[in-house]
N, C-alpha and C positions, 0 to 999 in steps of 0.2 A: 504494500500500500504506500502510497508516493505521499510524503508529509507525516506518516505514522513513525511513531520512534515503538521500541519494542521496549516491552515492560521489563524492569527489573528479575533476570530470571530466564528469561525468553530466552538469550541466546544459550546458554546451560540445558536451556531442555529440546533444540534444537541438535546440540552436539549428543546429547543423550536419546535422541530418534535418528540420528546417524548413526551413533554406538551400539544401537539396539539390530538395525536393519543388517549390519557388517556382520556381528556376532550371528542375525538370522539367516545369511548366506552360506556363512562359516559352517555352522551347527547342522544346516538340514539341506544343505545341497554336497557342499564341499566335503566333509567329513562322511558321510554316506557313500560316495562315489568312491575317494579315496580307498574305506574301508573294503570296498565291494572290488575297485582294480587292483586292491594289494591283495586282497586273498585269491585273486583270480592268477597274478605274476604267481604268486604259492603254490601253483597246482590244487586249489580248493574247490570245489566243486562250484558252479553255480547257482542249484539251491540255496545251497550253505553260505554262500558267497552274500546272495541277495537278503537272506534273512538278516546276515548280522549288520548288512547295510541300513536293513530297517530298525535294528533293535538299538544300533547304536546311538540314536538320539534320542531314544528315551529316556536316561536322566536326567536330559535336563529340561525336556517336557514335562515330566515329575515335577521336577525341581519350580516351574515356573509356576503352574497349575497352585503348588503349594505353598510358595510364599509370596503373591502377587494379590493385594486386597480386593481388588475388583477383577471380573470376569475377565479371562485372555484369548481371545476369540483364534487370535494367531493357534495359541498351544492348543486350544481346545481341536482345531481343524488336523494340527499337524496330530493329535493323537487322534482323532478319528480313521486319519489314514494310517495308524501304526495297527490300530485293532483290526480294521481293513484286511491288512495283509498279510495279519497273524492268523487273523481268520479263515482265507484262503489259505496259506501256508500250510496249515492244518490239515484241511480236504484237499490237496491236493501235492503230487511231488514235481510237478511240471512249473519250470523256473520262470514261462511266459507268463501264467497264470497268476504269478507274483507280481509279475512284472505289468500288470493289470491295473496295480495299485497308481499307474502315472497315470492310464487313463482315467483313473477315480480324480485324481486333483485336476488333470486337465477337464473334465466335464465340469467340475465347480467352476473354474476360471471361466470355459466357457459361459455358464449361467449366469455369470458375476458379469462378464462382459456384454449377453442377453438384455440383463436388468439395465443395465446403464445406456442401454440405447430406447431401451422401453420409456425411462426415467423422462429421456428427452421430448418424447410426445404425449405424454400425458401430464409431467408434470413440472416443478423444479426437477434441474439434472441431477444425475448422484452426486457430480462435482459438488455439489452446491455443499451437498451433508458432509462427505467426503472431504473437501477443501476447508474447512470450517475448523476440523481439527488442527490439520497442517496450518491455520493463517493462526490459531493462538498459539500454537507451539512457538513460531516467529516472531509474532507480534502483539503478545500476550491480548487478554480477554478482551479488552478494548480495541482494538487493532483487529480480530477478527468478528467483536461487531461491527466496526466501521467497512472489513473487507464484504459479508456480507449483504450491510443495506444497500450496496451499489445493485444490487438486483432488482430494488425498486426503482429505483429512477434513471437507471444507466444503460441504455439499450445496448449501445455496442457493448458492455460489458457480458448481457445476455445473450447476446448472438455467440459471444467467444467461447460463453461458458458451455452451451449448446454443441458449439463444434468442438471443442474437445471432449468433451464428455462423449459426443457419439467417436470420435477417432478411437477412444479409451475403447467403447464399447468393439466398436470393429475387431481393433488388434487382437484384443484379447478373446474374443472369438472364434479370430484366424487361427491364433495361437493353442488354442483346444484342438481344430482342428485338425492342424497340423501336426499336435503331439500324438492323436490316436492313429493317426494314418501311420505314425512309423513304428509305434507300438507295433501294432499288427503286421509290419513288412519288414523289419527290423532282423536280425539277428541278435538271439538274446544277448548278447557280451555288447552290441551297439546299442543298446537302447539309451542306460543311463547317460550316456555321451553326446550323441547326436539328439535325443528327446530334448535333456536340459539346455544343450547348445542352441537348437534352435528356439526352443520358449526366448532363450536370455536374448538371443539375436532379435526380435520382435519387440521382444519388452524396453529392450536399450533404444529400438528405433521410436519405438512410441514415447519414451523419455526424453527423447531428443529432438521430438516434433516437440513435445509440454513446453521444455525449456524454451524453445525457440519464437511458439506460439505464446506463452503467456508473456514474453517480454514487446515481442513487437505488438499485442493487442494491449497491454498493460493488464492481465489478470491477477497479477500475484498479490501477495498480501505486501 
């Protein structure tokens, strides 16, 4: 927001939704794969390979769930997909079948990407809900009331908010798409690789339109 200074705090919890995202990369993408291409270099089987890919971020899914005072939608999603695939894991010894569990979180994204194009014809965008946190983390409580009320009276600022919320909605669409098509054509040792590879390819390009668009239309907080 152009004239807003950020509150006392703001930027601490800024660097702390930074710290949090990197640690989230870390913990449930990076370490999981690792886990999964070291025991594979070991001669380990690939059941066994994929299970402990998934078991390995459960404590600290534990860990969040349990000492986190309000609800954590993140952990709560990321252990849904752990039960997921424990659960198949179970009924079954086929490593694809495991490997099933991307196309469970790619279907969400997909939905998640659905709803925010929905979001845009019938009502406020998701950006609207969505951005609201991100503009007080920046620019504390005040700063994202003020980024907010521009949706009453600021058309261009509605139109922006419009077109990227449907871009959001597209990518992330695509990017469902795209991950169950290689599920199923994939070779199991490529999944984890080329699935997350191209999610992140997508997701970077849709971050890189946000960036680009909210500065030259002035959306940001």
């Amino acid at each position: 927001m152009n004239g807003t200074k950020a509150e006392p705090g703001a930027k601490d919890g800024m660097r702390a939704l930074v710290r949090r995202n990197i640690a989230t990369v870390a913990f449930d993408l990076v370490l999981p794969m690792a886990a999964y291409y070291g025991l594979r270099a070991a001669g380990v089987g690939q059941w066994w390979a994929m299970m402990a890919g998934i078991l390995v971020v459960l404590p600290r899914v534990a860990y969040q769930l349990a000492t986190r005072r309000r609800f954590d939608v993140t952990a709560a999603f990321t252990l849904s997909v752990i039960v997921f695939s424990l659960a198949i894991g179970l009924l079954t010894d086929d490593p694809r079948a495991l490997a099933v569990r991307e196309g469970w979180v790619g279907s969400l994204l997909g939905l998640f990407g659905a709803w925010m194009i929905v979001s845009v014809a019938i009502g406020r965008p998701a950006l609207m809900v969505l951005g609201r946190g991100i503009a007080e983390t920046k620019s504390g409580a005040a700063g994202a009331a003020t980024w907010a009320a521009r949706w009453d009276h600021d058309r261009r600022f509605r139109h922006g908010i419009r077109v990227l919320t449907t871009v959001w909605g597209v990518m992330l669409t695509a990017a469902a798409a795209v991950n169950l098509l290689l599920i199923y054509t994939l070779p199991v040792d490529l999944i984890a690789a080329v699935s997350n590879g191209a999610y992140w390819a997508i997701l970077a390009a849709a971050l890189a339109f946000h960036l680009y668009y909210t500065k030259r239309v002035d959306l940001r907080a």
